[in-house]
C-alpha positions as CSV (number, residue, x, y, z in Angstrom):
1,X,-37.7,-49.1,17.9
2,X,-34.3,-48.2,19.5
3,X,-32.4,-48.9,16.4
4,X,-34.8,-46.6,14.3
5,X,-34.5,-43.9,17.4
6,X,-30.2,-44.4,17.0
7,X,-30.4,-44.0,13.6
8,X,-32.4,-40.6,13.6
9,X,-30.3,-39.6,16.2
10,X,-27.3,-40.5,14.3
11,X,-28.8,-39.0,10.8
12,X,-29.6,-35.5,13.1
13,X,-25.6,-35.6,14.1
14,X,-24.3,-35.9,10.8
15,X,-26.4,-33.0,10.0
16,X,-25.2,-30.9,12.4
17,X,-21.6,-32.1,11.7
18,X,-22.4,-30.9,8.1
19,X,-23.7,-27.7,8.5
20,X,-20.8,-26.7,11.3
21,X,-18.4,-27.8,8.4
22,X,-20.3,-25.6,5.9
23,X,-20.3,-22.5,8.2
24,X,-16.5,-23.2,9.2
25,X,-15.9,-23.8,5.4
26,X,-17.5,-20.2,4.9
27,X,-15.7,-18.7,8.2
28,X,-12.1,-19.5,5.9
29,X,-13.7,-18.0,2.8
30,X,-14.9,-14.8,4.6
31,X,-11.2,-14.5,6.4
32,X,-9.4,-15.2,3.1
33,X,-11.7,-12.7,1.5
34,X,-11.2,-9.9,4.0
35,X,-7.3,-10.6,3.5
36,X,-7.1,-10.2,-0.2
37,X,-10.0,-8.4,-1.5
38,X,-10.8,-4.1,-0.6
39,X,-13.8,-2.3,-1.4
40,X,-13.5,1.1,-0.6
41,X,-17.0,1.7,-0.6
42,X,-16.6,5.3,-2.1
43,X,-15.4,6.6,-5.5
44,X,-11.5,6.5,-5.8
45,X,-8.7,7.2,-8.2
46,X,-5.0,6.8,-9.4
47,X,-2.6,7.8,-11.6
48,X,-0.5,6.6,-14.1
49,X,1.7,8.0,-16.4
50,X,0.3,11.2,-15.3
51,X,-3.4,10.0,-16.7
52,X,-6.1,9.4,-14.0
53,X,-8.1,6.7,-13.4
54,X,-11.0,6.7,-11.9
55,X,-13.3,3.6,-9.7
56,X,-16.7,3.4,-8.5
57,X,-17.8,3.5,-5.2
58,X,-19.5,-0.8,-5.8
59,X,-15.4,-1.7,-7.3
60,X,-13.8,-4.7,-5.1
61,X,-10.1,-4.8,-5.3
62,X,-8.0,-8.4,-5.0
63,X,-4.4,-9.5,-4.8
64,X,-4.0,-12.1,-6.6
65,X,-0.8,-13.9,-7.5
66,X,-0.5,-12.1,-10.8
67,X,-0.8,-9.2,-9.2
68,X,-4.0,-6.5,-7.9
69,X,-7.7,-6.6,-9.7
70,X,-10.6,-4.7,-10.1
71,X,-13.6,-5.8,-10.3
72,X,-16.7,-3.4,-11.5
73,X,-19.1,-2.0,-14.3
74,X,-16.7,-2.3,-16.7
75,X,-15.6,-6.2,-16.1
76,X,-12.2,-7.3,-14.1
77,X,-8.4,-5.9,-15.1
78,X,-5.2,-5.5,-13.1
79,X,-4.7,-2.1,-12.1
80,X,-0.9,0.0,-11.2
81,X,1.0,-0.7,-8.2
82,X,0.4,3.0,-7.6
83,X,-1.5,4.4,-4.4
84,X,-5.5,4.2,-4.4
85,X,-6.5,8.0,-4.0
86,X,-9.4,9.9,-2.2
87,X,-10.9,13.1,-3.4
88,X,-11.0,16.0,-1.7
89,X,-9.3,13.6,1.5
90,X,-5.6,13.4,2.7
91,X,-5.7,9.6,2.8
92,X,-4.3,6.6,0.9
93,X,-5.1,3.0,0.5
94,X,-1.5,1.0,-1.0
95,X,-2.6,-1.7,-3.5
96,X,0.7,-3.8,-3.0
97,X,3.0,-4.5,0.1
98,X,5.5,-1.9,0.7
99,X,8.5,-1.3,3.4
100,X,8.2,1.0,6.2
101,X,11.3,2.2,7.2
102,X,11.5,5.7,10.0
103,X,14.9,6.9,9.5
104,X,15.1,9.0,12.8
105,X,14.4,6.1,14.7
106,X,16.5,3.9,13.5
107,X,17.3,1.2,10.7
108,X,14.4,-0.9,11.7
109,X,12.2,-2.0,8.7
110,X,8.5,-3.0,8.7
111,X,6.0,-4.2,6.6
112,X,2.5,-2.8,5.6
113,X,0.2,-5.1,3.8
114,X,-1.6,-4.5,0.9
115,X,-5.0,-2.4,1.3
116,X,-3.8,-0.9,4.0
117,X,-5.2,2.8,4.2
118,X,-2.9,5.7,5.3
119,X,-3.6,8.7,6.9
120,X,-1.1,12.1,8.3
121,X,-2.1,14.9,10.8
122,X,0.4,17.0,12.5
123,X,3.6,14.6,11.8
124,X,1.4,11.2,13.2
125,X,0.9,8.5,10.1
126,X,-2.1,5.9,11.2
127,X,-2.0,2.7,9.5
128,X,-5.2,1.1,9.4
129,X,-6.1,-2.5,8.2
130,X,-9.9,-3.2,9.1
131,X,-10.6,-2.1,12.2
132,X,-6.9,-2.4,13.9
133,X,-4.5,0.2,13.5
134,X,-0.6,1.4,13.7
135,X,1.6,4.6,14.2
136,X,4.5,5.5,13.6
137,X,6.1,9.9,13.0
138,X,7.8,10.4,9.4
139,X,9.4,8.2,7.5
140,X,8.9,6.6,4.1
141,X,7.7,3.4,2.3
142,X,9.7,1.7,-0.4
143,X,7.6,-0.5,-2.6
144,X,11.1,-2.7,-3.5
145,X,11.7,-1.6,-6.8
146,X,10.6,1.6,-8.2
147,X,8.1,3.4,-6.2
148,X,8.3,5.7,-3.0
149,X,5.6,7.4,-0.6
150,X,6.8,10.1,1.5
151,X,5.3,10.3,5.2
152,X,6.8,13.5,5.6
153,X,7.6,16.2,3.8
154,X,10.3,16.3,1.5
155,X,12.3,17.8,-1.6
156,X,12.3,16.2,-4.5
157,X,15.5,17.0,-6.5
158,X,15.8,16.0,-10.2
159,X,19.3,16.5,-11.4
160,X,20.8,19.5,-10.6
161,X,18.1,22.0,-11.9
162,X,14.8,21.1,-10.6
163,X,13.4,20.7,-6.6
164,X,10.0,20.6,-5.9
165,X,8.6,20.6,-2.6
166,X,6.4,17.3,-1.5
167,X,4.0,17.0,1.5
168,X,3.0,14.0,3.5
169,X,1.3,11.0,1.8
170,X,3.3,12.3,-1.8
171,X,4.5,9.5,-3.8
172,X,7.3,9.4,-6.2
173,X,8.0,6.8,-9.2
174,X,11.2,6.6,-10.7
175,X,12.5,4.5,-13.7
176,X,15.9,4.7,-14.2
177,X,16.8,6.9,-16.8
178,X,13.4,7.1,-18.4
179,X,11.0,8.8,-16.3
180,X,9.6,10.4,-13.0
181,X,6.4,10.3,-11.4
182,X,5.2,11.8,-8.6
183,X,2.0,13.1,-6.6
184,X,1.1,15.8,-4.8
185,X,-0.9,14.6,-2.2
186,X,-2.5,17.9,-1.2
187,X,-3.1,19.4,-4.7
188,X,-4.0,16.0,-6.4
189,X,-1.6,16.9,-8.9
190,X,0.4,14.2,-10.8
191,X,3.1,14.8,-13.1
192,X,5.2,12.4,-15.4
193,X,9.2,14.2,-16.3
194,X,11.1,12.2,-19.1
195,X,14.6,12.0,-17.9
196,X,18.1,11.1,-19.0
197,X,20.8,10.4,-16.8
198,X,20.3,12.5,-13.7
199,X,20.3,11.7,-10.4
200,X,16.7,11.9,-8.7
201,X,17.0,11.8,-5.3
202,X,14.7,13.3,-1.9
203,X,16.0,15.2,1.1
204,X,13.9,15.5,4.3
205,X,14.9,17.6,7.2
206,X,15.4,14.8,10.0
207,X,18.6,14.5,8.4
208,X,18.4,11.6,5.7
209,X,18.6,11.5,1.4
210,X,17.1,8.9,-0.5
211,X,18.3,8.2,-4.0
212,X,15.3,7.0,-5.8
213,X,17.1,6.5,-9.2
214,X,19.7,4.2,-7.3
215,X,17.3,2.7,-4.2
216,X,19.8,4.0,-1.7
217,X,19.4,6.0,1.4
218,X,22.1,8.3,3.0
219,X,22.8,9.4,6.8
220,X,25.2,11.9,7.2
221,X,27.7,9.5,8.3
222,X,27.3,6.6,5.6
223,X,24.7,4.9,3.5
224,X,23.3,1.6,2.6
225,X,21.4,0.5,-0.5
226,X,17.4,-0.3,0.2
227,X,16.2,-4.0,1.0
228,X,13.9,-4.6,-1.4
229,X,12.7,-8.4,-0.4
230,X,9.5,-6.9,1.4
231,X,7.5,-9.6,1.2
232,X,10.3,-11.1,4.1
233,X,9.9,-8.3,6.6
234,X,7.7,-8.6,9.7
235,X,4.6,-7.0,9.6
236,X,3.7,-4.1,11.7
237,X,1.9,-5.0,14.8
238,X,-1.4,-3.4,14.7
239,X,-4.3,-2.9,17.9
């Protein structure tokens, strides 16, 4: 009789081992999840090339190692590196990682993750990953190779000819003697200039230049070409 009582009791404890393991199994899953997938949970857009593309409201976003995904109505593709857009809203959600560096406080560089939505009022950007959040006044992110979103406003200067003025949460895409990109972040409108060899560069009044055809950034005293390793910079501490 006692052995048959040990045995249940032992067969009952292997079943509780088995379903914690399931539910910490799933616990992983759901973290991992969180981490690499986004669903907006509203209609979104992009642009690219000056074309926009549009996502539905039930899409899920993932990084994955070849790069970001969509998944939705019309199947699963890699999208642009480009910044997820909201309409009639002053707000961004960046699909990649991208530096964060605040020029008038310094040369110290940060990293925002991927999916991490961006918002501007009054000079204060909010970073906001789930339901933590960081702030930081101005500055820029750098994407590490060709891609720029201004936190502040700025002038965009193509060659010697052209300046157009950017607000907040504007982004601007250069290749190298190709092409420019850029968005307005209040108008919605996106524009792609075919380009030679000029210089495209930004100018913001807290005193700094960034040459986006060249990745460098200029203080009035000296300047220093852009790290573009983001994926080894610290990431911003969030509450």
């Amino acid at each position: 009789m006692r052995r048959k009582q040990a045995k249940a009791i032992t067969m009952i404890q292997l079943g509780v081992a088995g379903v914690l393991l399931l539910l910490l199994v799933l616990l992983v899953y759901w973290y991992v999840e969180g981490l690499s997938a986004y669903k907006p949970k509203t209609e979104v857009h992009q642009y690219f090339g000056g074309n926009e593309i549009n996502y539905g409201a039930s899409d899920v976003f993932r990084s994955e190692d070849s790069g970001v995904t969509v998944t939705g109505d019309s199947g699963k593709y890699e999208i642009v590196e480009t910044p997820l857009l909201y309409k009639g809203e002053t707000k961004i959600t960046i699909p990649s990682d991208m530096l964060l560096m605040v020029p008038s406080e310094g040369s110290a560089l940060k990293r925002i993750n991927h999916f991490t939505t961006i918002t501007e009022s009054s000079g204060r950007v909010t970073f906001t990953s789930g339901n933590k959040s960081a702030q930081s006044f101005g500055g820029f992110l750098y994407d590490g190779n060709d891609l720029y979103v201004f936190l502040e406003p700025g002038t965009l200067l193509i060659g010697s000819t052209m300046e157009i003025e950017l607000p907040a949460l504007s982004y601007v895409k250069v290749k190298y003697a190709q092409s420019v990109e850029y968005h307005n972040s209040e108008t919605d409108e996106d524009k792609l200039i075919g380009i030679s060899d000029v210089d495209v560069s930004a100018v913001f009044e807290s005193g700094y230049k960034l040459g986006l055809s060249k990745d460098v950034i200029y203080f009035k005293d000296n300047e220093s070409l852009l790290y573009s390793a983001v994926e080894t910079i610290p990431v911003i501490e969030m509450k």
